[in-house]
N, CA, C and O of each residue as an XYZ file, in Angstrom:
240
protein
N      -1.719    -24.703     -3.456
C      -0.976    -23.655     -4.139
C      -0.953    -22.385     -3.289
O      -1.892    -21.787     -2.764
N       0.421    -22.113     -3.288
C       0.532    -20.623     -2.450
C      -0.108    -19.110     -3.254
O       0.296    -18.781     -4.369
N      -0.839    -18.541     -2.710
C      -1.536    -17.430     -3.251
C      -0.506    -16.062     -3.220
O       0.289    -15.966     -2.285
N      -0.535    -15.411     -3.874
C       1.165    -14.184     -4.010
C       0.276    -12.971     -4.256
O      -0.939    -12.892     -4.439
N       1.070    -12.209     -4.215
C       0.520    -10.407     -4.243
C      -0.111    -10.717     -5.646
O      -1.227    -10.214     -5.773
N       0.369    -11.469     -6.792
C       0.527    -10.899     -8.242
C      -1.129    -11.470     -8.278
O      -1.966    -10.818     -8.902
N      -1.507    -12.737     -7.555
C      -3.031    -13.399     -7.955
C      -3.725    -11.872     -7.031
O      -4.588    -11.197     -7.592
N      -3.249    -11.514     -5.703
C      -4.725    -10.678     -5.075
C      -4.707     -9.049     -5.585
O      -5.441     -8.139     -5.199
N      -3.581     -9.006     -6.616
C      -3.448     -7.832     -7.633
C      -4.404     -7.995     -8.530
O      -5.082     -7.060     -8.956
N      -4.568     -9.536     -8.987
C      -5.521     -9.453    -10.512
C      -6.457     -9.620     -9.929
O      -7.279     -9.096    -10.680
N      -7.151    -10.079     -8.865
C      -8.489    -10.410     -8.401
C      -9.004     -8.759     -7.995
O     -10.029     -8.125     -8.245
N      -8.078     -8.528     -7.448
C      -8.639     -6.824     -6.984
C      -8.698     -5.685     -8.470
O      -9.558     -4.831     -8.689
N      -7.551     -6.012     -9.283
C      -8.096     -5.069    -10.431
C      -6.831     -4.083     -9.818
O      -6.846     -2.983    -10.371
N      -6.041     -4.189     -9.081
C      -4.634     -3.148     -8.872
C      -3.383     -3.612     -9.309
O      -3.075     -4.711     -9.772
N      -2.807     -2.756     -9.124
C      -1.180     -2.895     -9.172
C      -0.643     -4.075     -7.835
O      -1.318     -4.283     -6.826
N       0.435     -4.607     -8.075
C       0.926     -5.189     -7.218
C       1.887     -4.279     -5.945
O       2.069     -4.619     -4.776
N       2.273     -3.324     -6.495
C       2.585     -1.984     -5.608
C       1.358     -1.840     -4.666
O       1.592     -1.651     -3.473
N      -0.286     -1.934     -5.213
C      -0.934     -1.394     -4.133
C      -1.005     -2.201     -3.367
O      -0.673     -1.988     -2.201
N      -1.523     -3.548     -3.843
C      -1.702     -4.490     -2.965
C      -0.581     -4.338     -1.643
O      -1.002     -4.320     -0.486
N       1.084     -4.217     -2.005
C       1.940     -4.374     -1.111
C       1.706     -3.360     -0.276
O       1.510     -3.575      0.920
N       1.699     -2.315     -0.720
C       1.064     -0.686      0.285
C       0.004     -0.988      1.479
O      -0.035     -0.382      2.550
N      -0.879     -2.090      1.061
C      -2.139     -2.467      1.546
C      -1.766     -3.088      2.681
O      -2.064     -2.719      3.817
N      -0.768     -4.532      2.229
C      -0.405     -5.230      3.235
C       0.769     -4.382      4.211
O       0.779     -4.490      5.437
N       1.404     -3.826      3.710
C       2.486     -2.933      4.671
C       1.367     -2.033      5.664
O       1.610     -1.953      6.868
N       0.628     -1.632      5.319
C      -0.345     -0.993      6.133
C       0.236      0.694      5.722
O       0.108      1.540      6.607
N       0.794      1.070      4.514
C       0.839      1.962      3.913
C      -0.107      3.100      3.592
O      -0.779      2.912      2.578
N      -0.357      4.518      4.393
C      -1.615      5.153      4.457
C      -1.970      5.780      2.945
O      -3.001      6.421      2.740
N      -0.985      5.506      1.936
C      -1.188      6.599      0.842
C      -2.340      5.585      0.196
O      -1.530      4.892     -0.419
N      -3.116      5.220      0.002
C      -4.454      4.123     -0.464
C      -5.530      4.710      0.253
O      -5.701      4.903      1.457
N      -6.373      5.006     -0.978
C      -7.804      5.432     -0.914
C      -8.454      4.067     -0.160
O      -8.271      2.876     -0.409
N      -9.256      4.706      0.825
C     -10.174      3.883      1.164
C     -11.050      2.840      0.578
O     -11.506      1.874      1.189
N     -11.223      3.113     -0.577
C     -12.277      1.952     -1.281
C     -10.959      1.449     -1.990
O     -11.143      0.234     -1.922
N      -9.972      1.583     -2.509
C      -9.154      0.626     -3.082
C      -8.469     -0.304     -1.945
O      -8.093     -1.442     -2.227
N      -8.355      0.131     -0.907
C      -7.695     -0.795      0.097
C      -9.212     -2.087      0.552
O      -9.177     -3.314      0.455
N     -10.158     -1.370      0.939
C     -10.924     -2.119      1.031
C     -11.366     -3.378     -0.200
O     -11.514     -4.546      0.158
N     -11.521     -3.004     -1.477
C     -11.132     -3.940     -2.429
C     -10.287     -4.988     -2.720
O     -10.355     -6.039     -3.358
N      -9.254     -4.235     -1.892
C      -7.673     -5.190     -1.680
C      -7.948     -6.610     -0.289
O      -7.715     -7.799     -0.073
N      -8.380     -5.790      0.120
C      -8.550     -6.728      1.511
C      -9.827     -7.861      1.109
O      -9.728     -9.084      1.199
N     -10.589     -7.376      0.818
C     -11.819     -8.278      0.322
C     -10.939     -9.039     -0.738
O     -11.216    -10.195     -0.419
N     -10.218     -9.129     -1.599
C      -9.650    -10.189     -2.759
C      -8.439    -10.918     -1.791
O      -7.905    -11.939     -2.224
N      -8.005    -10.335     -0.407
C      -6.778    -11.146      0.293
C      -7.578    -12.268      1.390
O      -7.214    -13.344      1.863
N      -8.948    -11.383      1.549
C     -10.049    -12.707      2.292
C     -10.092    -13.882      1.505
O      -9.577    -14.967      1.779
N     -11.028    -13.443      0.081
C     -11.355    -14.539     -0.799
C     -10.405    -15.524     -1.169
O     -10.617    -16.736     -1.208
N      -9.226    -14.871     -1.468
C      -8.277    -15.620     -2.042
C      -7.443    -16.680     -0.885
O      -7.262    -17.832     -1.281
N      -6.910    -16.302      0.596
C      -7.013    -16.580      1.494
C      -5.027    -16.362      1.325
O      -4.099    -17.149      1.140
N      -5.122    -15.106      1.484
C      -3.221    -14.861      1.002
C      -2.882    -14.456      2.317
O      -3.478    -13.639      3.020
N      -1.846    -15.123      2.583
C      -1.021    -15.183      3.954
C       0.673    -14.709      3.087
O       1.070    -15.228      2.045
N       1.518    -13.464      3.999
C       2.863    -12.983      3.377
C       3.034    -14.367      3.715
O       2.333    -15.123      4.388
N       4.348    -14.571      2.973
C       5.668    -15.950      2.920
C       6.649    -14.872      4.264
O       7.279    -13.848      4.000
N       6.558    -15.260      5.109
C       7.471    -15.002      6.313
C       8.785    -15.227      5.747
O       9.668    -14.440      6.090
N       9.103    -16.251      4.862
C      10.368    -16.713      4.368
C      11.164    -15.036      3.477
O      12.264    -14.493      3.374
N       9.829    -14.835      3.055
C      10.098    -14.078      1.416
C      10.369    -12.711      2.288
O      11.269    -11.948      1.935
N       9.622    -12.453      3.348
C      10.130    -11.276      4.161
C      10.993    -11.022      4.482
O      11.625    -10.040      4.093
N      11.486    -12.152      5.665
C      13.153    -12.247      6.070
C      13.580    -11.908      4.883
O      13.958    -10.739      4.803
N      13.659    -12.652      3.763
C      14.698    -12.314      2.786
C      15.136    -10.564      2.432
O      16.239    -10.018      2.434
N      13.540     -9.933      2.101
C      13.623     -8.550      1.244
C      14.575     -7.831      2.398
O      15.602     -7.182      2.194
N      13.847     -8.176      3.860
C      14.866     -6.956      4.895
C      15.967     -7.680      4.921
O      16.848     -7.036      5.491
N      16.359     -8.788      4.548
C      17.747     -9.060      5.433
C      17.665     -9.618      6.481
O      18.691    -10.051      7.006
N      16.510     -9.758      7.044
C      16.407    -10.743      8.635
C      15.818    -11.959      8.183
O      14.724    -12.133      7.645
N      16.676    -12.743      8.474
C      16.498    -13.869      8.429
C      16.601    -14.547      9.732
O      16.429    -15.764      9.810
């Protein structure tokens, strides 16, 4: 089963906005919430969908 922002949102206890902030490498995230984020994208073992990317920008 593919792991998605919405599972390393509930494992971390955030929004799915932060999580994405997290993975964009977005600076507005407090230090201990990003770190929280990253520790639930280890555990969980969430890799982006390259597919789902191309799509949002348009590069495909």
């Amino acid at each position: 089963m593919n792991v998605t922002i919405y599972d390393v949102a509930r494992e971390a206890n955030v929004s799915m906005a932060t999580v994405s902030r997290v993975v964009n490498g977005n600076p507005n995230v407090k230090p201990s919430t990003r770190k929280k984020v990253l520790e639930a994208i280890e555990r969980l073992g969430y890799r982006p969908n390259a597919v789902a990317r191309g799509l949002a920008s348009k590069k495909t």
